[in-house]
C-alpha positions in Angstrom: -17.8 -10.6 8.1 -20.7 -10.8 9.8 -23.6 -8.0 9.4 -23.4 -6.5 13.0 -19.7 -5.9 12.9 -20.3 -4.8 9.4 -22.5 -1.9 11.0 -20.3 -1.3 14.0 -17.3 -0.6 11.5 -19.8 1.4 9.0 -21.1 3.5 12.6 -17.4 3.9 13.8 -16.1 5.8 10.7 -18.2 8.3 11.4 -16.7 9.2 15.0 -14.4 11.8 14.7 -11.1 10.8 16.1 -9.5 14.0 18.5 -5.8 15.1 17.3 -4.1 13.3 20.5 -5.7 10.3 20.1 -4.5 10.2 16.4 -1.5 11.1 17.2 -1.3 7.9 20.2 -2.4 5.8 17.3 0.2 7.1 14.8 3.3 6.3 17.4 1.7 3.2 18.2 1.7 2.0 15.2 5.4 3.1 14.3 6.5 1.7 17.7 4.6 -2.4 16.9 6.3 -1.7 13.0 9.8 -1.0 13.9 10.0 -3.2 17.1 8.9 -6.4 15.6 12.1 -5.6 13.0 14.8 -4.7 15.2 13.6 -5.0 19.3 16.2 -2.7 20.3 13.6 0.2 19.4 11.7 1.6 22.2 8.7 3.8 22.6 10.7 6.6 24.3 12.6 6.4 20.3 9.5 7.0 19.0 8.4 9.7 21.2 11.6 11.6 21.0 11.8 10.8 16.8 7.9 12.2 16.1 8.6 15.3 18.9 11.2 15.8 16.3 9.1 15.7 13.5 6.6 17.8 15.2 9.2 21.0 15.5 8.7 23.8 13.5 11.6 24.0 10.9 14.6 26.3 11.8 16.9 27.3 9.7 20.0 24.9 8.6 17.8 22.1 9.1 16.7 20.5 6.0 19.4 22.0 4.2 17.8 25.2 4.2 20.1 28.0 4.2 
């Protein structure tokens, strides 16, 4: 790796990322894993799995009684 990418990825991880963005990045990433093993997976899936995953938990769920 060259020096002046070296400095560019040094200077980026100091950037705070903002919650959204992280969040694009996180269902982006789940979206290129799980497609690339079974391409019947779309990104409307992984919305509507991590708007799941975002809920607060009720009762029932999770086994909770």
């Amino acid at each position: 790796m060259n020096e002046a990418l070296k400095a560019l990825i040094d200077r980026s991880r100091q950037v705070p990322m903002p919650a959204e963005e992280r969040e694009a990045q996180r269902r982006s990433f789940a979206y290129g894993n799980t497609h690339f093993e079974n391409p019947h997976i779309t990104r409307e899936m992984v919305d509507e799995a991590a708007a799941r995953l975002n809920e607060p938990s009720r009762p029932g769920q999770d086994g909770e009684r």
